[in-house]
C-alpha positions in Angstrom: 299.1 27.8 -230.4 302.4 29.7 -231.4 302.2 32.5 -233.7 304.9 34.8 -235.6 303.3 38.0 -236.5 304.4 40.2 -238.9 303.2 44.1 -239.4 304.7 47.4 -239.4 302.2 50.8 -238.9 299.5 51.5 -236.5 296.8 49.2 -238.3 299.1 46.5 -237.7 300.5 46.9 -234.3 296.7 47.5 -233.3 296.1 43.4 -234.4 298.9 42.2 -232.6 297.5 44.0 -229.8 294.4 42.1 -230.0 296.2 38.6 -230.3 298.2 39.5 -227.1 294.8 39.9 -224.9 294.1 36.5 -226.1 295.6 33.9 -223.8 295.3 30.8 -225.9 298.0 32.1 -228.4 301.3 32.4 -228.1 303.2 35.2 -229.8 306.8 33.6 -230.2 308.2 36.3 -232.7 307.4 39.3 -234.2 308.2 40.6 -237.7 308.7 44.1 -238.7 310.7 46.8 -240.7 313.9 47.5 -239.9 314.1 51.2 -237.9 313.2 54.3 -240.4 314.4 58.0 -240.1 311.3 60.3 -239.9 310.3 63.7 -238.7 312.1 66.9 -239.4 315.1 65.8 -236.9 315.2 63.0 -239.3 316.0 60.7 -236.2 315.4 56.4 -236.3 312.4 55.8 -234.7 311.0 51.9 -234.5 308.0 50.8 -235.8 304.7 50.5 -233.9 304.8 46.9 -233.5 308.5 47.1 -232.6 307.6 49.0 -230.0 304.7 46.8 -228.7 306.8 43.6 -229.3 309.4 45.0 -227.0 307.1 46.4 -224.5 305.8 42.5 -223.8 309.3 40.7 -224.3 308.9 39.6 -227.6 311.5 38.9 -229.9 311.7 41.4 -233.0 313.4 40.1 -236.1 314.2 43.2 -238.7 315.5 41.7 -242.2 315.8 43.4 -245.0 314.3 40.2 -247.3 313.0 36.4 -246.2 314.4 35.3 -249.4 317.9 34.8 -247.7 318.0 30.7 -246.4 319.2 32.1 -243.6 316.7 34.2 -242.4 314.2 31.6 -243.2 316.0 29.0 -241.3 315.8 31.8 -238.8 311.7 31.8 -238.8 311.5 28.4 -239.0 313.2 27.7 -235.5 310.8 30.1 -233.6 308.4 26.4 -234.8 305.4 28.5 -235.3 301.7 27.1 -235.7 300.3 30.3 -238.3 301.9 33.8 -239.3 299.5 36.1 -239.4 300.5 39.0 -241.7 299.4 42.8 -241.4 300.8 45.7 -243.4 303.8 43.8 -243.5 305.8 45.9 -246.2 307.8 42.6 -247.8 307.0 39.9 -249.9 306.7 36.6 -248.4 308.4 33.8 -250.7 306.4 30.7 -251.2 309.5 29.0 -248.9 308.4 31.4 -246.2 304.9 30.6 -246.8 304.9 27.0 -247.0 306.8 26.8 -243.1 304.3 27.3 -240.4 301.9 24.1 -240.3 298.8 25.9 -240.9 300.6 28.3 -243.7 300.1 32.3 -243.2 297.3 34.3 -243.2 296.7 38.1 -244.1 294.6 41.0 -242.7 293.9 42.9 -245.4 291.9 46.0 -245.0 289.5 46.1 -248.4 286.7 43.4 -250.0 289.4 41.6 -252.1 289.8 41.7 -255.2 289.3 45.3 -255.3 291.6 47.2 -254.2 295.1 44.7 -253.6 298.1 46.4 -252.8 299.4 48.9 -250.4 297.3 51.8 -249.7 293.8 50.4 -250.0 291.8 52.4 -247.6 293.1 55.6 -248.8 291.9 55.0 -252.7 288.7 53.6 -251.8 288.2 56.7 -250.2 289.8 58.8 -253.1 287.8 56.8 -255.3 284.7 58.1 -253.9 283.8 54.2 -252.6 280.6 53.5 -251.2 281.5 50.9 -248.8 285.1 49.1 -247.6 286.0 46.2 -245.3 288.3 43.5 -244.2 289.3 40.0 -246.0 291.4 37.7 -244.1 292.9 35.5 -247.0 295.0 32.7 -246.7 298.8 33.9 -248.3 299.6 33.0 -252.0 302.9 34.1 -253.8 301.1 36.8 -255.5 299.9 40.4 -254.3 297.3 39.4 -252.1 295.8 36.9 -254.3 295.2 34.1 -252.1 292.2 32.3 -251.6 289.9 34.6 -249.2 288.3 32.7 -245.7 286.3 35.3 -243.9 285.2 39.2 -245.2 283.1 41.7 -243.8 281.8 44.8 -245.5 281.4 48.5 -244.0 280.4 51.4 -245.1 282.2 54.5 -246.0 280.4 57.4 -244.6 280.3 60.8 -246.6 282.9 62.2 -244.5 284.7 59.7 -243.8 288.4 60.5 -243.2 291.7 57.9 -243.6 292.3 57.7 -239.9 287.8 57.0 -239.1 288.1 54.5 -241.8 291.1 52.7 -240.8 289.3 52.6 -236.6 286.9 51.2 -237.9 288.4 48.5 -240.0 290.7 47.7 -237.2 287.8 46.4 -234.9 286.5 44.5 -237.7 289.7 43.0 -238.1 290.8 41.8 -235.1 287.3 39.8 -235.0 287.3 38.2 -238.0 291.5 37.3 -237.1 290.2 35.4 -234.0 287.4 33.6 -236.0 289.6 32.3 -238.6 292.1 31.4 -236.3 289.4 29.3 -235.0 288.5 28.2 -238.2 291.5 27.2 -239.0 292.4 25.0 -235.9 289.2 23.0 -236.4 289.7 22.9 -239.8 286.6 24.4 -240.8 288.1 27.2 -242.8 286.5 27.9 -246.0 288.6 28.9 -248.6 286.9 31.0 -251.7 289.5 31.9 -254.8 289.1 35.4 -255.9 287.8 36.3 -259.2 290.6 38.2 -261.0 288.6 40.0 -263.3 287.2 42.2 -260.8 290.4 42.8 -259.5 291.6 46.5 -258.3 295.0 47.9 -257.3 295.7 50.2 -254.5 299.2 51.9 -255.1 301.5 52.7 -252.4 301.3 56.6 -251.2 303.7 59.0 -252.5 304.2 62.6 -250.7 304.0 64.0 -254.5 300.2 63.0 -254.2 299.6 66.2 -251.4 300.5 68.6 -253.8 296.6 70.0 -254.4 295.6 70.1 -258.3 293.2 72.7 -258.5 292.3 71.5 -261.9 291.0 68.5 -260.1 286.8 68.9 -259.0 286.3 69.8 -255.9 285.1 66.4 -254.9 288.2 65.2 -255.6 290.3 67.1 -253.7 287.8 67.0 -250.5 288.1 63.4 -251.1 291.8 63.0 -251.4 292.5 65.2 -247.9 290.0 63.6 -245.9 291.7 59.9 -247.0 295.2 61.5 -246.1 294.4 62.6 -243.1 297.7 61.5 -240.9 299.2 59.7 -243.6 300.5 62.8 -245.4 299.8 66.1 -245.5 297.8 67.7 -248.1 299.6 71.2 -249.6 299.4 74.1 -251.6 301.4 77.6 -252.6 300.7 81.1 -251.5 303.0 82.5 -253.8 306.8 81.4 -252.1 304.3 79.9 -248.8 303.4 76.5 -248.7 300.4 75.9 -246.6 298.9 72.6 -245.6 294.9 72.3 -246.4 293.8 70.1 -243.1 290.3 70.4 -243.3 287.9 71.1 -246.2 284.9 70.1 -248.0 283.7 70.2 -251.6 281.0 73.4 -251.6 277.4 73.2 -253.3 277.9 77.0 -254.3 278.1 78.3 -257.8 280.2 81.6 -258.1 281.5 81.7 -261.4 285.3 81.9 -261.9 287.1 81.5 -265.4 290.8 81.5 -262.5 291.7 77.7 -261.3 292.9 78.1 -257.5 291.1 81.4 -257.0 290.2 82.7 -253.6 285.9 83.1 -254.5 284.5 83.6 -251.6 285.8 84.3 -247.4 283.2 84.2 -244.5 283.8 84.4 -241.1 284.6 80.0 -240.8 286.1 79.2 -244.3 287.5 80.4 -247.6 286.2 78.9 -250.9 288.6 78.4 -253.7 288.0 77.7 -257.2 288.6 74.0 -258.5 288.3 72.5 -262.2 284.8 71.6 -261.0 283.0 73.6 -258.4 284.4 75.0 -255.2 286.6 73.9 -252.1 285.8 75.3 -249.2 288.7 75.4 -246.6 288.3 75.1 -242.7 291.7 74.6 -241.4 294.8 75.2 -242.6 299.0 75.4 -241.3 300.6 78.1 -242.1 304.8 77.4 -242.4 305.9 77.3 -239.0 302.5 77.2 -237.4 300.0 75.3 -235.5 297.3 73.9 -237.5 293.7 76.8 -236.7 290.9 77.6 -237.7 290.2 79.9 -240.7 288.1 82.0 -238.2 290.9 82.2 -236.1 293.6 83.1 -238.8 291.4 86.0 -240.1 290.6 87.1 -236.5 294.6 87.4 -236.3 295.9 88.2 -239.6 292.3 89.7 -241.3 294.3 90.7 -244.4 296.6 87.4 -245.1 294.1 85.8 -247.5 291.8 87.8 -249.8 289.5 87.4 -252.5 291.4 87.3 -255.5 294.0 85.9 -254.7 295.8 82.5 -256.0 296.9 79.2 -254.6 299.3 77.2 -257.0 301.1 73.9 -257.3 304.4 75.4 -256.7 305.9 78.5 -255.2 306.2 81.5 -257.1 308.2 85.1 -256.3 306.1 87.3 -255.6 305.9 90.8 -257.6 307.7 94.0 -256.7 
């Protein structure tokens, strides 16, 4: 059976991964987004299933849009069976859709309806979800509204974190990828239409969002950097000092403080900070320039760099002479 796949990040690459241990498919061309500056060198870097594609001969097509005839003409030569479609990045037109003999199919990591759209296992989190999963739907022209053929549910775990969320979706995933396949070649495939009503959507991440609102509850804000995780970093001000929040979790503790993004509370493992709702007790933290530690180990080192009293902000500030 020949397959194009098409997928970008880490969630992706870690599919087409599992389609190449299968020998029974054949991967005849791979899909991604073209090459991206990132990191502080700002250098082009490819994509992780650009890299994975190329590590097992595959060819890697990079367009910018499949709503050119020519790129489609393009796809439609490799005379693939199924595309199967994860974290993609661009819209398939129903042209594109309607060339593979057994159409395309999409890994999408939440129970569809809810939660359609980019970023769906970083809101459900934010959200304060209870559970998550995986739909494999066949492709429609809209934002992932086709009709759904196999789902499985998980649960999100209190402290579940963006990067434990998405592992575990992954293995999911790759299973029920294999089963529809399956499905679909015996033409046993079940297709259900999604009820719209119920419908959710997940919006792509913007770096704005890791600016900390202390006004937020503290729930909140644990939430938020525990769904970031690697995706972005989560950040606040020390008066001109930005420092990234790594680690933290919303505190049961009730010191009263009329001062939004007040410093409450410092023990020997965390500092507790004031929130629109309770506290936020911080663990780790990077300072500018700096490994990520331990607040134990940045007190141990610099006892007098963070004391009660004192304010974290949304935005620098010059400090007072």
């Amino acid at each position: 059976m020949k397959l194009i796949f098409a997928g970008t990040p880490p969630f992706a690459a870690d599919h087409l991964a599992g389609l190449l241990r299968q020998t029974n498919y054949e991967v005849v061309a791979v899909y991604t987004q073209p090459d991206r500056r990132s990191g502080r060198g700002k250098k082009t870097s490819a994509s992780p299933v650009k890299s994975l594609a190329q590590a097992h001969g595959i060819s890697v097509m990079q367009p910018t849009s499949l709503k050119d005839i020519e790129q489609q003409a393009l796809l439609k030569a490799f005379g693939a069976d199924l595309m199967v479609v994860a974290a993609y990045g661009l819209i398939l037109p129903q042209a594109v859709l309607d060339l593979p003999r057994l159409g395309c199919i999409n890994i999408h990591a939440s129970l569809l309806p809810y939660w359609r759209g980019a970023a769906p296992i970083e809101r459900a989190i934010i959200a304060g979800d209870n559970e998550s999963g995986v739909t494999i739907m066949q492709m429609a022209a809209g934002l992932d509204t086709g009709d759904m053929l196999l789902k499985q549910r998980c649960p999100i775990d209190p402290l579940e974190t963006g990067d434990s969320l998405r592992k575990k979706l992954t293995a999911i995933g790759i299973n029920l990828l294999h089963q529809t396949i399956d499905d679909l070649l015996s033409h046993t495939a079940v297709h259900t239409a999604q009820d719209d009503t119920k419908s959710s959507y997940a919006n792509k991440i913007d770096k704005t969002e890791g600016c900390i609102n202390w006004n937020s509850s503290a729930e909140m804000i644990d939430r938020t950097i525990r769904a970031f995780t690697s995706a972005i970093p989560c950040f606040t001000f020390l008066q001109d000092q930005r420092l990234r929040i790594v680690c933290a979790q919303a505190s049961e503790a009730t010191i009263a403080s009329p001062n939004i993004g007040e410093i409450v509370a410092i023990d020997k493992n965390s500092i507790s900070v004031q929130c629109g709702a309770g506290q936020l007790r911080i663990h780790e933290l990077q300072m500018p320039s700096s490994n990520v530690m331990s607040v134990s180990a940045l007190l141990n080192g610099r006892p007098n760099y963070l004391n009660i009293g004192d304010h974290f902000s949304d935005a620098a500030t010059v400090a007072d002479h």
